[in-house]
C-alpha positions in Angstrom: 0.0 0.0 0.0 1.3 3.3 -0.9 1.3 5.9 1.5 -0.6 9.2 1.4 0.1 12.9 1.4 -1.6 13.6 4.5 1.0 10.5 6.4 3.4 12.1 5.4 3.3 15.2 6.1 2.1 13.6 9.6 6.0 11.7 10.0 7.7 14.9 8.9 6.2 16.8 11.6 6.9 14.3 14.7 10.7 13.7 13.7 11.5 17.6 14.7 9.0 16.7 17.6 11.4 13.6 18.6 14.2 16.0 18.1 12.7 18.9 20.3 11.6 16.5 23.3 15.5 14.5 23.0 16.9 17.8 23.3 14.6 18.9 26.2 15.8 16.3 28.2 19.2 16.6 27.5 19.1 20.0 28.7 17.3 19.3 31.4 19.8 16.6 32.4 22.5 19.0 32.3 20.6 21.6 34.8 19.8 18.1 37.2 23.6 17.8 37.3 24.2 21.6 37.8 21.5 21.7 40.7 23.2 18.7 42.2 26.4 20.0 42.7 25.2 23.3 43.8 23.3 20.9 46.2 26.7 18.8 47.2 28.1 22.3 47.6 25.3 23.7 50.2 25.7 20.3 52.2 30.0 21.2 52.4 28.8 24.9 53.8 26.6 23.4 56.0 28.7 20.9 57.6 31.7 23.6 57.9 28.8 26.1 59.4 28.3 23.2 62.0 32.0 22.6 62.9 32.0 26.6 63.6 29.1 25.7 65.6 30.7 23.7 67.5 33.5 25.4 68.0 31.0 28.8 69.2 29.4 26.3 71.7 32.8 25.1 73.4 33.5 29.2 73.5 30.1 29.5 74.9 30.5 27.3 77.7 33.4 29.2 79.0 31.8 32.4 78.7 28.4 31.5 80.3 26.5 32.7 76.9 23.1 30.6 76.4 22.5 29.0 73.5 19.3 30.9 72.3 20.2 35.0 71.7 17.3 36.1 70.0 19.3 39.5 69.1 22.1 37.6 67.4 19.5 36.0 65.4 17.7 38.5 64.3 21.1 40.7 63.4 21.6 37.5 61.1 18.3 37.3 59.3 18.5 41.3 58.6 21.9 40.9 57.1 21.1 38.5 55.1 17.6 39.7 53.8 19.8 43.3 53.2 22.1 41.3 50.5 19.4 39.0 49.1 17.5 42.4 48.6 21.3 43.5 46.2 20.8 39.6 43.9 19.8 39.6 40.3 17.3 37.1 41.7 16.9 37.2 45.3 14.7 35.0 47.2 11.4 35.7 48.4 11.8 37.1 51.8 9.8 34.3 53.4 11.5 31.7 52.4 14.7 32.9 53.2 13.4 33.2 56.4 12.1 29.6 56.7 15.5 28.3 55.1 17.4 30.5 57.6 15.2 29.8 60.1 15.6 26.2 60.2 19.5 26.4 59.7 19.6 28.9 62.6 17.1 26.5 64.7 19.4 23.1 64.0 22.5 25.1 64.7 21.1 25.5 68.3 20.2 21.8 68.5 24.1 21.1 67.8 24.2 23.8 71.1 22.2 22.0 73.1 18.6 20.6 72.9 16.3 23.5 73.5 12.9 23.0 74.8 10.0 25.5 74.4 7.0 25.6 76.0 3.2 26.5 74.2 -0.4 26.6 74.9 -1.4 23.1 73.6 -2.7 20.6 72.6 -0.5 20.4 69.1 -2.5 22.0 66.4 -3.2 25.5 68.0 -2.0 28.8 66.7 0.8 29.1 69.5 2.7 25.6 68.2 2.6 27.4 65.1 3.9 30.7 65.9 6.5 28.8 68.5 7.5 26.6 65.2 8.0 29.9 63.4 10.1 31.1 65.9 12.2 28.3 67.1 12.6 26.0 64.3 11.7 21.9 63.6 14.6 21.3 65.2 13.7 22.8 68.5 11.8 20.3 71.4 8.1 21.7 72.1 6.1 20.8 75.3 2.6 21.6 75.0 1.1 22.9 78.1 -2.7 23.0 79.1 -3.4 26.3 79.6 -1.2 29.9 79.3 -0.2 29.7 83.1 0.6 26.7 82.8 3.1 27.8 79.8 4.5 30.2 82.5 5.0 27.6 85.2 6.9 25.2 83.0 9.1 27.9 82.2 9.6 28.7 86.1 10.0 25.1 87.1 13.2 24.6 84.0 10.7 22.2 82.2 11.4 24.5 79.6 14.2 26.8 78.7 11.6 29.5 77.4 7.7 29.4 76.7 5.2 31.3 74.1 2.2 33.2 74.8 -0.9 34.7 73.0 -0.3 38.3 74.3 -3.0 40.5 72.2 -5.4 40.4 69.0 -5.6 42.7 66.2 -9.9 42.2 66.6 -10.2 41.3 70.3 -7.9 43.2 72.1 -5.5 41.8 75.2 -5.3 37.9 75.6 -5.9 38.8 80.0 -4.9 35.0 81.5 -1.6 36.2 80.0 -1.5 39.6 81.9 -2.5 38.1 85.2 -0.2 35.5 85.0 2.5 38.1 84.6 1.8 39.6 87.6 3.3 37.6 90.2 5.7 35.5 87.6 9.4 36.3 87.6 9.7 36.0 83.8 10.2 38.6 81.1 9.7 38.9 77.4 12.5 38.1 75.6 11.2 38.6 71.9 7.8 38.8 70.3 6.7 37.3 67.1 3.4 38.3 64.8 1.2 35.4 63.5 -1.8 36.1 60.6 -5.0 34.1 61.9 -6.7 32.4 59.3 -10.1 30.4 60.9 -12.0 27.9 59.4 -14.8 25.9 60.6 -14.2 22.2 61.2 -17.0 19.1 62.1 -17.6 16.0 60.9 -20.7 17.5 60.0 -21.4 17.6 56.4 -23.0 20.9 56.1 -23.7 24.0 58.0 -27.0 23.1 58.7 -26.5 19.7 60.5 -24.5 22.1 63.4 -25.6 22.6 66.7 -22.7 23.6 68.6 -20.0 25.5 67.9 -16.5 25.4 70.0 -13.0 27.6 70.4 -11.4 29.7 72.5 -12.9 32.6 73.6 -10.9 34.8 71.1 -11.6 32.8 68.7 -15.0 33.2 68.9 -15.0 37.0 69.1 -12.5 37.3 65.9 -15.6 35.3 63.8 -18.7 37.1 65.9 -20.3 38.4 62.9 -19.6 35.5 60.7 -21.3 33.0 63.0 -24.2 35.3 63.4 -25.2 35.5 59.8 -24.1 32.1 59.4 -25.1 29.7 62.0 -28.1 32.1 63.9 -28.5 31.0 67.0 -26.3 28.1 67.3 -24.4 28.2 71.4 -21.1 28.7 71.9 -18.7 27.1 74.1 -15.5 28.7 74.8 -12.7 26.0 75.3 -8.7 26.8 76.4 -7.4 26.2 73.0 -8.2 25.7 69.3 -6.9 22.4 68.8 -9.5 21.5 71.6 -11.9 22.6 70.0 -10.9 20.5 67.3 -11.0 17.4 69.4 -14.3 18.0 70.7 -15.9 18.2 67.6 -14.1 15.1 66.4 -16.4 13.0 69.2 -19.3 14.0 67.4 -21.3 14.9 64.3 -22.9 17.9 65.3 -20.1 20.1 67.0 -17.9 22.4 65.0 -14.7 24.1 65.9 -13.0 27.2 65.1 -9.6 26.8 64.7 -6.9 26.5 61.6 -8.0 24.4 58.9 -4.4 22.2 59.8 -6.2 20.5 61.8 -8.6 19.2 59.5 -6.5 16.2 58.8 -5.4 16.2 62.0 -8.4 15.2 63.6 -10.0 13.7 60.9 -12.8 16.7 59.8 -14.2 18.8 57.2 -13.6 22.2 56.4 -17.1 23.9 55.9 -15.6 27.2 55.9 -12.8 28.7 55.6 -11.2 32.1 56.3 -14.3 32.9 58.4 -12.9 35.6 60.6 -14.7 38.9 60.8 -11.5 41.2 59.6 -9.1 40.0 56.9 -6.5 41.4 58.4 -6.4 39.4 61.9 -3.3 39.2 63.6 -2.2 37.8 66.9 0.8 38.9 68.7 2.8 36.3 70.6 5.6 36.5 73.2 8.2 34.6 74.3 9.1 34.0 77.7 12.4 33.6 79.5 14.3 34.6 82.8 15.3 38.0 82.9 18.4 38.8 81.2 21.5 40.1 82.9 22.0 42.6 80.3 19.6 44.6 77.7 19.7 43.8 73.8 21.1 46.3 71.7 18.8 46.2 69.8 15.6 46.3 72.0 13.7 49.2 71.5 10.5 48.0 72.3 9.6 48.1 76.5 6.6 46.6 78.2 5.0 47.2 81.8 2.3 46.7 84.6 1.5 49.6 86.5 -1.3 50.0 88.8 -1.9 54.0 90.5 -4.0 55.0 93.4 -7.5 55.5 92.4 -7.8 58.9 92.8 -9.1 61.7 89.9 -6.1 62.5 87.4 -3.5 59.8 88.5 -3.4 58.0 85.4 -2.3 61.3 83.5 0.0 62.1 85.9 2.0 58.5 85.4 1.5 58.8 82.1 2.8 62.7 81.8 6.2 61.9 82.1 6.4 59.8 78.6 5.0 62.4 76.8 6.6 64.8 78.4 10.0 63.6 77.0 8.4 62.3 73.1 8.5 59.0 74.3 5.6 57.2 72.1 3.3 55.2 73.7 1.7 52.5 71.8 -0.3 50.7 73.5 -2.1 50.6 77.1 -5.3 48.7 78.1 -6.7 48.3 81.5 -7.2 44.6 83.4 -9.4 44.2 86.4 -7.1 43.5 89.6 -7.9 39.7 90.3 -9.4 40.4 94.3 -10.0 43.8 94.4 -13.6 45.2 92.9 -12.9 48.8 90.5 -9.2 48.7 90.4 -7.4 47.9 88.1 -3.6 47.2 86.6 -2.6 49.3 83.3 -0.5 47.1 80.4 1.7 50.0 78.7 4.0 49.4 75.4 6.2 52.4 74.6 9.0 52.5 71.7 12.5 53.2 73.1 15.5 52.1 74.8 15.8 51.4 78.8 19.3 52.6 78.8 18.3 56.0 76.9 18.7 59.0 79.9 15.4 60.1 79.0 13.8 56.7 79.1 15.7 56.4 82.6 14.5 59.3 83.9 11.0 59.1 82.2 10.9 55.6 84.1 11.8 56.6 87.5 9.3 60.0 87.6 6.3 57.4 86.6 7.4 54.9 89.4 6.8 57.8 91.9 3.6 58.3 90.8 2.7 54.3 90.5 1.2 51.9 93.5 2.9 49.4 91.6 5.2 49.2 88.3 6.8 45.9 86.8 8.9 46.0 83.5 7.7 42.8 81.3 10.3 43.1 79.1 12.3 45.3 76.7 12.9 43.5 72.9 13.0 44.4 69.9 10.1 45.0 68.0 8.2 42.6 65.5 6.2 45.4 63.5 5.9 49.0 63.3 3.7 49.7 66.6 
């Protein structure tokens, strides 16, 4: 049989194909073996990084330095986000934090194991924002509730401990606050975290839900949402997230609030996602640790509890001194004294330095017109406050 026109034209055309795919994969054979020796090269660094490491933590144990410094850290990760910014092709910032991250959080491991403490169980935004902070390679302890977090810290079951410290909807987190009041730790560092909420049950629609379950914050950030959504459907308020999650795992009609993670986690469906009220809902954590016996340079951030006598005008007058010198305030709130009916303890964030003159003196006139005063913490700042 003779062949046609049309098949031949039809074998021209795939022999350049053929060509175009063999020389495809010869090129991209040759960039394989390019990546793996820029690979085989990253793996030397690393290993000589590590024997530096090493070396740092022999020096370390001589001069008494721990093996977490939070300011060396972040000195590292600016530097090296200023010269990716100078590539032809730099990285996108967050992953060269994450790689960084994790090379920075292994480097301690070689150091010493490092165990951090967060309001569990695993699955809750605080595992998440502890991982972000610390590194895979760091050893978390979840702990039941945040004073709880505190106590492990006091009692060296951890070396340092995360907190929930305040919402970008709902305001100050207060079991934190009150537990600072009598504890001897400070914050060492803070860390932002974007809340994303979605709502979990085994359910298999909004309709079959008669119960919904998070932690109290939680509940607030999605108030409007589960108004329009789920019309009179109770609430329970639960110490964490992730219990919420296993709550409404035991059932068919519960649903939790809480990261849509822990879907697979706990074996539910995601009915809805990104359900908080604001789109831009952020939760500011902190990290706990004994008080230092010497101030970052580069804190510029301070924290404190204050309480005054509750007398007309004596809030302004502990508060004149700041402005008085430019120093900017940032943040206060006020927290019912646990005990003691219409008084109350003031949180306070102002930007500056502790060993600035004028933050010195600013300090000392406040104390004098304070009941009470406690520094939380000076740190360096996570965002522009």
């Amino acid at each position: 049989m003779g062949t046609t026109a049309k098949q031949k034209g039809a074998g021209s055309a795939s022999a350049p194909s053929r060509a175009a795919e063999d020389d495809a994969r010869r090129t991209l054979a040759g960039l394989r073996t390019r990546l793996d020796g820029i690979d085989d090269e990253v793996l030397r660094l690393l290993s000589e990084r590590y024997e530096i490491v090493r070396e740092v933590q022999r020096v370390k144990q001589r001069s008494g330095d721990g093996v977490y410094v939070p300011e060396r850290e972040r000195a590292q990760l600016a530097r090296l986000a200023k010269r990716n910014e100078a590539l032809a092709h730099p990285v996108k910032p967050d992953a060269l934090r994450a790689i960084f991250g994790e090379i920075l959080s292994a480097s301690r491991a070689l150091q010493g194991a490092l165990a951090v403490a967060y309001l569990g169980p695993a699955g809750t935004y605080s595992e998440k924002a502890a991982r972000e902070q610390f590194g895979a390679s760091t050893s978390f302890v979840a702990a039941p509730s945040i004073g709880d977090v505190f106590r492990k810290v006091e009692r060296g079951e951890a070396h340092y401990g995360l907190v929930p410290i305040e919402n970008s909807t709902e305001g100050m987190v207060g079991p934190t606050l009150d537990a600072f009041v009598a504890s001897p730790l400070q914050i060492v560092a803070e860390r932002d975290l974007a809340i994303r909420h979605a709502l979990l049950s085994k359910a298999s629609s909004l309709k079959q839900v008669k119960k919904v379950v998070s932690h109290a914050q939680s509940l607030g950030q999605c108030r409007d949402w589960l108004r329009q959504n789920l019309p009179g459907v109770p609430t329970v308020d639960v110490a964490s997230n992730a219990l919420a999650a296993q709550a409404a795992a035991r059932g068919t009609s519960t649903a939790a609030i809480a990261s849509a993670e822990n879907a697979e986690r706990y074996g539910l469906r995601v009915l809805a996602d990104a359900i908080q009220d604001l789109p831009h809902n952020v939760t500011r954590f902190v990290v706990l640790g004994r008080p230092a016996t010497s101030i970052a340079a580069d804190a510029d951030k301070v924290s404190l509890l204050f309480s005054v006598k509750n007398r007309p005008g004596m809030l302004f007058k502990s508060l004149k001194p700041l402005s008085e010198r430019g120093i900017d305030l940032c943040k206060i709130e006020s927290r019912p004294m646990r005990g003691r009916s219409w008084e109350y303890l003031f949180f306070l964030d102002f930007r500056g330095r502790l060993g600035d003159k004028r933050v010195a003196d600013a300090m000392a006139e406040m104390a004098r017109q304070c009941v009470w005063l406690k520094v939380l913490g000076a740190y360096a700042a996570s965002r522009a406050s």
